[in-house]
Gaussian input, Z-matrix of N, CA and C with variables (Angstrom, degrees):
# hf/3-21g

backbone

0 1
 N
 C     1     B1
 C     2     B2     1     A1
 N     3     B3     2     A2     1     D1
 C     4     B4     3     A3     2     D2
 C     5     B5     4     A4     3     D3
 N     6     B6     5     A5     4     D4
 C     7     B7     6     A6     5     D5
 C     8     B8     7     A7     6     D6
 N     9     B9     8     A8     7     D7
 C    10    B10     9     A9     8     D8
 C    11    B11    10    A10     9     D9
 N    12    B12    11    A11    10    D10
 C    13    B13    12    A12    11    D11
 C    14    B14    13    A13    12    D12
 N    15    B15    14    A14    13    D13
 C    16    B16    15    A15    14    D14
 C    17    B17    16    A16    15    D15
 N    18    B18    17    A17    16    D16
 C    19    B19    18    A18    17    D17
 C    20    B20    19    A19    18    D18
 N    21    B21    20    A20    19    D19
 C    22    B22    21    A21    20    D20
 C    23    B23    22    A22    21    D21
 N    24    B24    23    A23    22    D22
 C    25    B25    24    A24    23    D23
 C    26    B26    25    A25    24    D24
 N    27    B27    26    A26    25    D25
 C    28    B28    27    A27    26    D26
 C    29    B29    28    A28    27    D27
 N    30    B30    29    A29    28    D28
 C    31    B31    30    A30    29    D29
 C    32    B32    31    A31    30    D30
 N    33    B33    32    A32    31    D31
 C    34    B34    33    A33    32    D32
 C    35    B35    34    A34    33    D33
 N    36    B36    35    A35    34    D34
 C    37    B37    36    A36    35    D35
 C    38    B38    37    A37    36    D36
 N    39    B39    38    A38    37    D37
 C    40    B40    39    A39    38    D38
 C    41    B41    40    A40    39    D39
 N    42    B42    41    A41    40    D40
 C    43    B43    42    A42    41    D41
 C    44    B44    43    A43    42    D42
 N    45    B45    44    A44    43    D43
 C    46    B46    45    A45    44    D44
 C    47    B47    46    A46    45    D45
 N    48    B48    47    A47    46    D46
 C    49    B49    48    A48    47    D47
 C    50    B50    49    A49    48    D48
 N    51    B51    50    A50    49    D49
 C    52    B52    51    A51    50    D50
 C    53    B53    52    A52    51    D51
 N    54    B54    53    A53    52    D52
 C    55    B55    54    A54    53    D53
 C    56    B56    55    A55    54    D54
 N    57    B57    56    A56    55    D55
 C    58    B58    57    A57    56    D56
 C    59    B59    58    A58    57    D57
 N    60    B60    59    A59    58    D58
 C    61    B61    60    A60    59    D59
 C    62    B62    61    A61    60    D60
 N    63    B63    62    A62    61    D61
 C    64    B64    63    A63    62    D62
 C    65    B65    64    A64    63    D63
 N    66    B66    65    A65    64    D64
 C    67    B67    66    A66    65    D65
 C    68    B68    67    A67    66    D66
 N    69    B69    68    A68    67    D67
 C    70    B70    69    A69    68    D68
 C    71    B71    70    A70    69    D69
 N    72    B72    71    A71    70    D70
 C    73    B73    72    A72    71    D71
 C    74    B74    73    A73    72    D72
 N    75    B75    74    A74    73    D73
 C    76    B76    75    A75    74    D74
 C    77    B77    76    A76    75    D75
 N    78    B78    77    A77    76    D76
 C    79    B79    78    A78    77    D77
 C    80    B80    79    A79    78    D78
 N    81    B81    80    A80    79    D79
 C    82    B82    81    A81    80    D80
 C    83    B83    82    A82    81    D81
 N    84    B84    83    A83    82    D82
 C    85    B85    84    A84    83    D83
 C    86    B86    85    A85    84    D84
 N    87    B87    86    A86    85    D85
 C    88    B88    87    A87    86    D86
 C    89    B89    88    A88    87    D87
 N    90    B90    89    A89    88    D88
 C    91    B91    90    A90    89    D89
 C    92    B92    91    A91    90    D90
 N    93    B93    92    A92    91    D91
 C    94    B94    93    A93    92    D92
 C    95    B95    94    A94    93    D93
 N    96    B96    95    A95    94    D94
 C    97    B97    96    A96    95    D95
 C    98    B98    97    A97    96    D96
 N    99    B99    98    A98    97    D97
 C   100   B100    99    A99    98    D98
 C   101   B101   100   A100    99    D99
 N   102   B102   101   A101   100   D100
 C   103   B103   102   A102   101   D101
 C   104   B104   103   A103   102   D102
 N   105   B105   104   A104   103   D103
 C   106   B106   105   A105   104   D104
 C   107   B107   106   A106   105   D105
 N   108   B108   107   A107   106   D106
 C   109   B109   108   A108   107   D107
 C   110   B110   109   A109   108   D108
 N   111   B111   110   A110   109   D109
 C   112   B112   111   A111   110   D110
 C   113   B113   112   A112   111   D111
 N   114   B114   113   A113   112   D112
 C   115   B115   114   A114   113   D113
 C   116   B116   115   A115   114   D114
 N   117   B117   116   A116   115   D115
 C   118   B118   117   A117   116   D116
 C   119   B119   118   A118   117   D117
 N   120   B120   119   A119   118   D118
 C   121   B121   120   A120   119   D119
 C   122   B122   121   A121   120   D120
 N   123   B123   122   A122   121   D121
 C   124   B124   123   A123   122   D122
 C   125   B125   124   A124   123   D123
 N   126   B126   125   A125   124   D124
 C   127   B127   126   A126   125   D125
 C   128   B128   127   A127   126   D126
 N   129   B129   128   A128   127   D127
 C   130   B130   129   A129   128   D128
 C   131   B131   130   A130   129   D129
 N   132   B132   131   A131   130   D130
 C   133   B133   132   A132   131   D131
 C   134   B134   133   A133   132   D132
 N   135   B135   134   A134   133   D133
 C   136   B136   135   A135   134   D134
 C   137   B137   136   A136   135   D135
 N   138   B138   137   A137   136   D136
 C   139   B139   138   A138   137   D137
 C   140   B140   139   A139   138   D138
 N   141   B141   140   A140   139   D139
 C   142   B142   141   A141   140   D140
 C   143   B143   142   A142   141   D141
 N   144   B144   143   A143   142   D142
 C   145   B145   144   A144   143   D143
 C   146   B146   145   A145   144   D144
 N   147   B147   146   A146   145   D145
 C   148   B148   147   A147   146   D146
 C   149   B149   148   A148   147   D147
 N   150   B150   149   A149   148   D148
 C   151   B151   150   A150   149   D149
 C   152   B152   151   A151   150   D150
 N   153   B153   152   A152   151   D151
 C   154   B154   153   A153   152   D152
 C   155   B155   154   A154   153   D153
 N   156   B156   155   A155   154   D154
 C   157   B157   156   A156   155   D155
 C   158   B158   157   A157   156   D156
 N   159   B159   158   A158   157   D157
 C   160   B160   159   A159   158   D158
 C   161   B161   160   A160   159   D159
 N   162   B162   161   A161   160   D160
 C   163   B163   162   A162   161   D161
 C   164   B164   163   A163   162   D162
 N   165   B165   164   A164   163   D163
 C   166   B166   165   A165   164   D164
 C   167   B167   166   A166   165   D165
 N   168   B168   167   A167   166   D166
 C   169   B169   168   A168   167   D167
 C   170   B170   169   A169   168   D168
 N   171   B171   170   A170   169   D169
 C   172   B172   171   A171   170   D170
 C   173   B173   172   A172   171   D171
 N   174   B174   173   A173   172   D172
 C   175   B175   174   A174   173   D173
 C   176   B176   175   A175   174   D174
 N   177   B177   176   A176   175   D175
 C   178   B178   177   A177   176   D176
 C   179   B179   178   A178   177   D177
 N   180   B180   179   A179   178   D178
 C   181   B181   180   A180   179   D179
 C   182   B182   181   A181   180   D180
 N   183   B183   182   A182   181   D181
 C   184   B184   183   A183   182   D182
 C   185   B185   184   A184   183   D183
 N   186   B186   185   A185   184   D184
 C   187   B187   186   A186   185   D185
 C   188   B188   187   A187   186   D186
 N   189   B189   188   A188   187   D187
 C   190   B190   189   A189   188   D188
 C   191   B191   190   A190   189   D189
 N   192   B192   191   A191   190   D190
 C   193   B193   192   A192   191   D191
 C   194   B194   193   A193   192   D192
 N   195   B195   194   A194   193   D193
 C   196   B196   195   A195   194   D194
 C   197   B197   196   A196   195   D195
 N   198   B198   197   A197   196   D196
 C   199   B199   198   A198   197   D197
 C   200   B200   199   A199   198   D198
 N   201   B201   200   A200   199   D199
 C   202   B202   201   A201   200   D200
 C   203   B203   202   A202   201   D201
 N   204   B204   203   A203   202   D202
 C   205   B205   204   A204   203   D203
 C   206   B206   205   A205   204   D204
 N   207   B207   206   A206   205   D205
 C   208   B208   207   A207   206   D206
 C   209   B209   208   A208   207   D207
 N   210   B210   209   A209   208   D208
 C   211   B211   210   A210   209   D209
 C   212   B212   211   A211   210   D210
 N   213   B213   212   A212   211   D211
 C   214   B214   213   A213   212   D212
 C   215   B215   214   A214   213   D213
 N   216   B216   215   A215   214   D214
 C   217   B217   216   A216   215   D215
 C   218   B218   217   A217   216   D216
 N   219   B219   218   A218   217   D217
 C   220   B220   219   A219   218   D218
 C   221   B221   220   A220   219   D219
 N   222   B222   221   A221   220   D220
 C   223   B223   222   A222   221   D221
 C   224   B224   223   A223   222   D222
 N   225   B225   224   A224   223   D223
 C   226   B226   225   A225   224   D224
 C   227   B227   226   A226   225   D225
 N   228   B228   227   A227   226   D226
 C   229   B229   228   A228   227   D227
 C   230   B230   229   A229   228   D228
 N   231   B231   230   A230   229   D229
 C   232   B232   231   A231   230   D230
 C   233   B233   232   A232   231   D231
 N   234   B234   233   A233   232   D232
 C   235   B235   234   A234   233   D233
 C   236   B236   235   A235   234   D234
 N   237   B237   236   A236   235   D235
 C   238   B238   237   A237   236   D236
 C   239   B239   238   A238   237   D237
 N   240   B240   239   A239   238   D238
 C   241   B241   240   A240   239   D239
 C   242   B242   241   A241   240   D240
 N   243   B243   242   A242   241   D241
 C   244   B244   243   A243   242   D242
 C   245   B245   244   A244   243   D243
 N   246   B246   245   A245   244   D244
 C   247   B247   246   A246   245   D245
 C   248   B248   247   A247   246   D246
 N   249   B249   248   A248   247   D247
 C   250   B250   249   A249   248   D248
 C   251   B251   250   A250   249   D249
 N   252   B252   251   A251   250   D250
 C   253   B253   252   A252   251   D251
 C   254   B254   253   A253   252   D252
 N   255   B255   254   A254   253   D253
 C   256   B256   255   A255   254   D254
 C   257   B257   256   A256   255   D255
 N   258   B258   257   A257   256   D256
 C   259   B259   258   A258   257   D257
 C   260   B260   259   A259   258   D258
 N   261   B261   260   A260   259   D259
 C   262   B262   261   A261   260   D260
 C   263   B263   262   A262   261   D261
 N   264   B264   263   A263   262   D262
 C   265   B265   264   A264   263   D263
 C   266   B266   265   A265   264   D264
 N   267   B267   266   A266   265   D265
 C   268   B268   267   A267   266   D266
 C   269   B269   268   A268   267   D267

   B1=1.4520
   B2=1.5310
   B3=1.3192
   B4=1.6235
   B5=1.2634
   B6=1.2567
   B7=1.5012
   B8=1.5549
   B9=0.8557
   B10=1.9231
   B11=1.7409
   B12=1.8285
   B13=1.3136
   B14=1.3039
   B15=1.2555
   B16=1.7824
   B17=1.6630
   B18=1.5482
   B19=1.4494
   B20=1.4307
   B21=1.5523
   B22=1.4880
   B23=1.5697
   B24=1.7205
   B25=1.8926
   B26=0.9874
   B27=1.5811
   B28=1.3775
   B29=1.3844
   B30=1.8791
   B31=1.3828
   B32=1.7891
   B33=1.6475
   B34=1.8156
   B35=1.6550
   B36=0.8775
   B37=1.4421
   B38=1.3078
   B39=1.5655
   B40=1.7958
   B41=1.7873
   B42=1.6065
   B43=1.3857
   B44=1.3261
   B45=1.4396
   B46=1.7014
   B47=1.5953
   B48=1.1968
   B49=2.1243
   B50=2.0513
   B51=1.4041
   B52=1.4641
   B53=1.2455
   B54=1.6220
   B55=1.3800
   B56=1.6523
   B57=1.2552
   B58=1.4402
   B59=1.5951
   B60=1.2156
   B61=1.4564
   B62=1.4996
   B63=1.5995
   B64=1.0048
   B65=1.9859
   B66=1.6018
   B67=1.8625
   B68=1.7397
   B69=1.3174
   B70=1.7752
   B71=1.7775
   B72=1.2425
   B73=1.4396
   B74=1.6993
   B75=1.5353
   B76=1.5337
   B77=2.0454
   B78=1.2549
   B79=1.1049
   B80=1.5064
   B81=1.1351
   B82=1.8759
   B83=1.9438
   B84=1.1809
   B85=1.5596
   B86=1.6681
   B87=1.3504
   B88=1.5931
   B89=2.0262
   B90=1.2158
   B91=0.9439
   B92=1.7509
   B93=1.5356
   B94=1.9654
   B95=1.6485
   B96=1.0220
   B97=1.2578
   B98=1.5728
   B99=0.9011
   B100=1.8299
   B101=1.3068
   B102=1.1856
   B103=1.9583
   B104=1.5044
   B105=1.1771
   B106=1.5264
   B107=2.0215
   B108=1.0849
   B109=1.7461
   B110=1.3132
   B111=1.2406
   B112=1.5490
   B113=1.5047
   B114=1.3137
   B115=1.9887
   B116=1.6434
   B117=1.1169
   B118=1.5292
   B119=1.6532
   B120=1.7233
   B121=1.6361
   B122=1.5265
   B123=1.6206
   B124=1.1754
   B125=2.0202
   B126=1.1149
   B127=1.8063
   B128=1.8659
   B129=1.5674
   B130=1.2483
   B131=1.8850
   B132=1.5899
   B133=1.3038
   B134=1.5224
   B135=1.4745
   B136=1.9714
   B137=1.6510
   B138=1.3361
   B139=1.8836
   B140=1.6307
   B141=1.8427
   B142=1.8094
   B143=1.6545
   B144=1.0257
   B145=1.5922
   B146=1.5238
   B147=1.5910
   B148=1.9326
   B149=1.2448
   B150=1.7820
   B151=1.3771
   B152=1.1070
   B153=1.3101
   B154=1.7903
   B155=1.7029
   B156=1.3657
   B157=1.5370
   B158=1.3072
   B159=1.6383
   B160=1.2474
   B161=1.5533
   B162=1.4094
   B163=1.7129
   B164=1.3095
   B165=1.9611
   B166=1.1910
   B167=1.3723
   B168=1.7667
   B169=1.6646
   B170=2.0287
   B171=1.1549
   B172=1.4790
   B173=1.3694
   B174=1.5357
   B175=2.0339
   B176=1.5657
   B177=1.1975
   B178=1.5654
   B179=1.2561
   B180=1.4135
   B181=1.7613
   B182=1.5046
   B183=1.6393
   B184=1.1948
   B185=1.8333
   B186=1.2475
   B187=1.3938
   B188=1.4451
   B189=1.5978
   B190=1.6896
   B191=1.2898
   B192=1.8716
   B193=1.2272
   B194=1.3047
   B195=1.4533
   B196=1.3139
   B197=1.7291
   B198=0.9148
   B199=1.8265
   B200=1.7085
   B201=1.3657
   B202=1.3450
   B203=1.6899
   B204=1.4320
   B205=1.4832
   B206=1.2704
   B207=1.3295
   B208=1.3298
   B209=1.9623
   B210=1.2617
   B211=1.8853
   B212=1.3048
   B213=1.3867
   B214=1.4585
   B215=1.2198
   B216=1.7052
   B217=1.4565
   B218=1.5827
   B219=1.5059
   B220=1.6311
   B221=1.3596
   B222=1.5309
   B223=1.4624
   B224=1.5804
   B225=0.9835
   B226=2.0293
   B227=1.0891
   B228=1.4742
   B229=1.3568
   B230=1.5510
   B231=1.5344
   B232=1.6889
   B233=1.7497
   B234=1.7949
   B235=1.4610
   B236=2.1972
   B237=1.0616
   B238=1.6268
   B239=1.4963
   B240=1.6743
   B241=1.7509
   B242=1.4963
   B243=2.0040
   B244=1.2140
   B245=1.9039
   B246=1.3612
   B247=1.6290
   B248=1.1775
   B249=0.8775
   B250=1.5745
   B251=1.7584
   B252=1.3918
   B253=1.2206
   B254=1.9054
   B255=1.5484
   B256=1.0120
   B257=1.8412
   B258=1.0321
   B259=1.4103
   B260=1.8338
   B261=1.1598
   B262=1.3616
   B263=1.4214
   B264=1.5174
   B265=1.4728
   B266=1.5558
   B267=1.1894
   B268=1.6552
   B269=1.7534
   A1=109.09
   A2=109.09
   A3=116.58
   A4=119.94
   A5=120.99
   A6=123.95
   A7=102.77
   A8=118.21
   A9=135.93
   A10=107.02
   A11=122.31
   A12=114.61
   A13=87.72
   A14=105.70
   A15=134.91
   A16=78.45
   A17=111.24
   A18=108.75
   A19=116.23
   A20=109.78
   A21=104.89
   A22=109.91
   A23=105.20
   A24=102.27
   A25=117.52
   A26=128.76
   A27=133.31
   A28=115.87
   A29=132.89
   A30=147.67
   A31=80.24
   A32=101.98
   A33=90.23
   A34=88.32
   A35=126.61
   A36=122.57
   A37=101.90
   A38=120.93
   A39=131.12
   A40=99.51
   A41=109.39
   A42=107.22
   A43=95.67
   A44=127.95
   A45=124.63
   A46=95.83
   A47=110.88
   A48=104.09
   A49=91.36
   A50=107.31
   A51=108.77
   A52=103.76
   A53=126.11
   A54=132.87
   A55=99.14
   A56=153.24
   A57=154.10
   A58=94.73
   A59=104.59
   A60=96.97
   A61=145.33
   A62=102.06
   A63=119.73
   A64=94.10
   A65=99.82
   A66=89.30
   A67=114.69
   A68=115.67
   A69=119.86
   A70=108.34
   A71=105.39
   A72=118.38
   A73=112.83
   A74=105.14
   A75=112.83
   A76=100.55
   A77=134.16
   A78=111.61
   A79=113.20
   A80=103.71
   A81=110.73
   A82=100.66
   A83=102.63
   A84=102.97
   A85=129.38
   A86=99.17
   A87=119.66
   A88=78.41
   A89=123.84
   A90=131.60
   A91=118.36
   A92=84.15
   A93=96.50
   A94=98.33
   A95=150.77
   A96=138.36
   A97=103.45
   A98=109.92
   A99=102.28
   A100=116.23
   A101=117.31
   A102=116.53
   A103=75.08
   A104=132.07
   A105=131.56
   A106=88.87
   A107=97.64
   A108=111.18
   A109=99.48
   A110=111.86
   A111=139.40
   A112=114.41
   A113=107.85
   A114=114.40
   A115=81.33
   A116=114.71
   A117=110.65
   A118=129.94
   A119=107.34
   A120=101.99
   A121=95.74
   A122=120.88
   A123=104.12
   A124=103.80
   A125=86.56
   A126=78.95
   A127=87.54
   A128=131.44
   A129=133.76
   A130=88.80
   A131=108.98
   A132=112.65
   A133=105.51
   A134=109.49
   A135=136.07
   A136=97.84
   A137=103.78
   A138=106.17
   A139=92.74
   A140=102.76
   A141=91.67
   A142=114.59
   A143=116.52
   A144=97.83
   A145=112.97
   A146=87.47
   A147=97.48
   A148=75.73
   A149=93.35
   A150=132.20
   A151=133.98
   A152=122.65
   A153=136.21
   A154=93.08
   A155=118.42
   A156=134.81
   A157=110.71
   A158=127.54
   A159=123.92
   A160=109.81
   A161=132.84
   A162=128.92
   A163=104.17
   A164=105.88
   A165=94.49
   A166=134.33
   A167=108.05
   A168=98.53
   A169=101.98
   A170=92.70
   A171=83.05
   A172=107.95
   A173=122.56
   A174=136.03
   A175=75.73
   A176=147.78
   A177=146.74
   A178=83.96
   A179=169.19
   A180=131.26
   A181=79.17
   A182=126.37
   A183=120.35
   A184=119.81
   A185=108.24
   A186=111.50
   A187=120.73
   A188=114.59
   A189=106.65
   A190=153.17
   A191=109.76
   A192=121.88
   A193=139.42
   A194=115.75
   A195=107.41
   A196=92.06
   A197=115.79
   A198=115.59
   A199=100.54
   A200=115.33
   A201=124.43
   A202=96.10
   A203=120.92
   A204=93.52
   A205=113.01
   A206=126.97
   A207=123.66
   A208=117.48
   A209=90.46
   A210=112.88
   A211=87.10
   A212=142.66
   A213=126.80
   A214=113.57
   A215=132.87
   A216=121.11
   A217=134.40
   A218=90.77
   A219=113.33
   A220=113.50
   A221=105.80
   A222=133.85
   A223=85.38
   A224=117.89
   A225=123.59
   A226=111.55
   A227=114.97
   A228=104.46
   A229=118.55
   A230=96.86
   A231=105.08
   A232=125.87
   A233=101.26
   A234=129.39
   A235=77.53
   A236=127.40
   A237=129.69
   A238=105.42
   A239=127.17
   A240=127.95
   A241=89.36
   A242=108.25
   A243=111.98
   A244=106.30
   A245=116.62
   A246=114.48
   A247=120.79
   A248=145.13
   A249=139.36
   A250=107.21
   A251=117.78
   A252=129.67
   A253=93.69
   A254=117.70
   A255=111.26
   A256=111.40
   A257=116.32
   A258=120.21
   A259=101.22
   A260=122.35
   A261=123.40
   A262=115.09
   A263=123.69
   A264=117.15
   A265=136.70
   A266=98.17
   A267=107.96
   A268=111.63
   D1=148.05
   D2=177.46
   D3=-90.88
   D4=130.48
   D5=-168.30
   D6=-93.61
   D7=110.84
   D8=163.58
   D9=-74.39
   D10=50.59
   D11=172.24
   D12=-108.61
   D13=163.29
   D14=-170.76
   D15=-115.59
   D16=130.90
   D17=173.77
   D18=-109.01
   D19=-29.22
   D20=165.46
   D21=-57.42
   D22=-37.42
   D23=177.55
   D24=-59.23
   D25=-20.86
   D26=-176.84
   D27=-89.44
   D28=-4.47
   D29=-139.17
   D30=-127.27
   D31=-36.93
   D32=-164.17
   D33=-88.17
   D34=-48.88
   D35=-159.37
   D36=-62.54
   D37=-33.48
   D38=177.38
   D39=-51.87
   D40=-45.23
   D41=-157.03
   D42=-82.88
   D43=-46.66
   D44=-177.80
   D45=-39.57
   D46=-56.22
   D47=-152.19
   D48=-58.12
   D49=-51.28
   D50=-165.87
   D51=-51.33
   D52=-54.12
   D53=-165.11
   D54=-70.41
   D55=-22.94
   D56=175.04
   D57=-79.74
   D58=-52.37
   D59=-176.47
   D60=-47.41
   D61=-50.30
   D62=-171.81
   D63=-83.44
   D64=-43.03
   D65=179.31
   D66=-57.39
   D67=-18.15
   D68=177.43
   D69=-81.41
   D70=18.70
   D71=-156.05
   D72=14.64
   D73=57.01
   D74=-172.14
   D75=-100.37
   D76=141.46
   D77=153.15
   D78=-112.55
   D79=-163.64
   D80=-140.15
   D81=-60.58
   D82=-55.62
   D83=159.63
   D84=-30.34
   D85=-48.09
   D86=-156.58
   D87=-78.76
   D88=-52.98
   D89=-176.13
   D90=-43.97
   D91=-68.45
   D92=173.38
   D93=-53.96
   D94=-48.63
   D95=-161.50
   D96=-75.60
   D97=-72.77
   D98=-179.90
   D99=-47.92
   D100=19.61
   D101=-154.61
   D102=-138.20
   D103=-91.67
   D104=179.40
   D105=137.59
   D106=39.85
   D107=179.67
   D108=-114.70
   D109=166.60
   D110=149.23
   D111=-51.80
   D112=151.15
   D113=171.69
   D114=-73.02
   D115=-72.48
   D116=-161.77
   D117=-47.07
   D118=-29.46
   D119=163.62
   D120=-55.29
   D121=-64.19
   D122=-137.59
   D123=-60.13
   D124=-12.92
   D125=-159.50
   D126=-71.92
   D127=-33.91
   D128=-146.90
   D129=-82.51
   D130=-34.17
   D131=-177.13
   D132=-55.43
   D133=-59.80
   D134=174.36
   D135=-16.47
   D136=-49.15
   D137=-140.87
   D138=-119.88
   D139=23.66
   D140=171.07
   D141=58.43
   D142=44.11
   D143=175.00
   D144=-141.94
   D145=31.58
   D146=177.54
   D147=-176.48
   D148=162.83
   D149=172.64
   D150=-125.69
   D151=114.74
   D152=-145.82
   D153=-67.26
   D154=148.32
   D155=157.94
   D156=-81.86
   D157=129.11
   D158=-171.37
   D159=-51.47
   D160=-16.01
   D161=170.72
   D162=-52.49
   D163=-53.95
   D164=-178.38
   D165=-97.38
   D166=19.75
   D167=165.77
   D168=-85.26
   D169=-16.72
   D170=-170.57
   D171=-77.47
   D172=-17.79
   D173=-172.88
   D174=-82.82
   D175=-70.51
   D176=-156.11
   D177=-66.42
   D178=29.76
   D179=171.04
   D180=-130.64
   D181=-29.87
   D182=-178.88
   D183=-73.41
   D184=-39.79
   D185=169.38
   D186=-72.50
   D187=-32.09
   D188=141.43
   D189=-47.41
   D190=-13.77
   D191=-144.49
   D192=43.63
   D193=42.49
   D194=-160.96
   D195=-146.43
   D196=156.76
   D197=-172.29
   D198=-93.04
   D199=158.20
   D200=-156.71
   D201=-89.64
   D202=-21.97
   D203=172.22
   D204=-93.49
   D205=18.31
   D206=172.98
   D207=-101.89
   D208=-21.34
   D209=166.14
   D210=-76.94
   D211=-78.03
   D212=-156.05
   D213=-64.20
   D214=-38.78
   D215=163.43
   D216=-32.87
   D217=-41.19
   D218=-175.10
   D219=-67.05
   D220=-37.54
   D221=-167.04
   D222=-69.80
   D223=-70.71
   D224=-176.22
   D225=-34.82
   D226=-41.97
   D227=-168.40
   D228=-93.14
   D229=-19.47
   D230=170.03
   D231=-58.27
   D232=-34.07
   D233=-142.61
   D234=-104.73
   D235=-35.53
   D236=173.15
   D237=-76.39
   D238=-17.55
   D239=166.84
   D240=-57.91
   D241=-68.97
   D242=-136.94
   D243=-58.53
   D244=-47.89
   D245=162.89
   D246=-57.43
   D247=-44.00
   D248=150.28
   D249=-24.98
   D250=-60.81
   D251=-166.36
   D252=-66.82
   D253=-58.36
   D254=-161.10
   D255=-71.36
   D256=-18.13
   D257=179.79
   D258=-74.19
   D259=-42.76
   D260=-179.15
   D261=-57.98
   D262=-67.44
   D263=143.10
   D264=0.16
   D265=-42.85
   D266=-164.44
   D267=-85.26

């Protein structure tokens, strides 16, 4: 089967959770618990190698304190660096 993931989308959304994270001085545990996740999504989320279900971007914006269209804004603008970045490269 063919996987339809965006991986730079998965590199910005990896860096939004880390960059909220570490500024909530939460670590990955502290994270999964206020989220109602696993240590291990969040770490699999961390390192891009899965893709959150909108339940759980909205359980991640709540255990951040932060509202989910304001994580996905951030996410846009992180995920418009990474193509920017990757078109320059090329």
């Amino acid at each position: 089967m063919r996987s339809n993931q965006d991986p730079a989308l998965l590199r910005a959304f990896a860096a939004e959770i880390k960059a909220r994270r570490a500024a909530s001085a939460l670590s990955q545990e502290g994270l999964a618990f206020a989220s109602g996740v696993t240590r291990t999504f969040v770490a699999k989320l961390e390192l891009g190698q899965t893709s959150p279900s909108l339940t759980t971007i909205f359980r991640l914006a709540e255990g951040l304190g932060t509202g989910p269209d304001e994580m996905i804004h951030s996410t846009m603008k992180r995920y418009k660096k990474e193509l920017r970045g990757q078109h320059a490269s090329q």
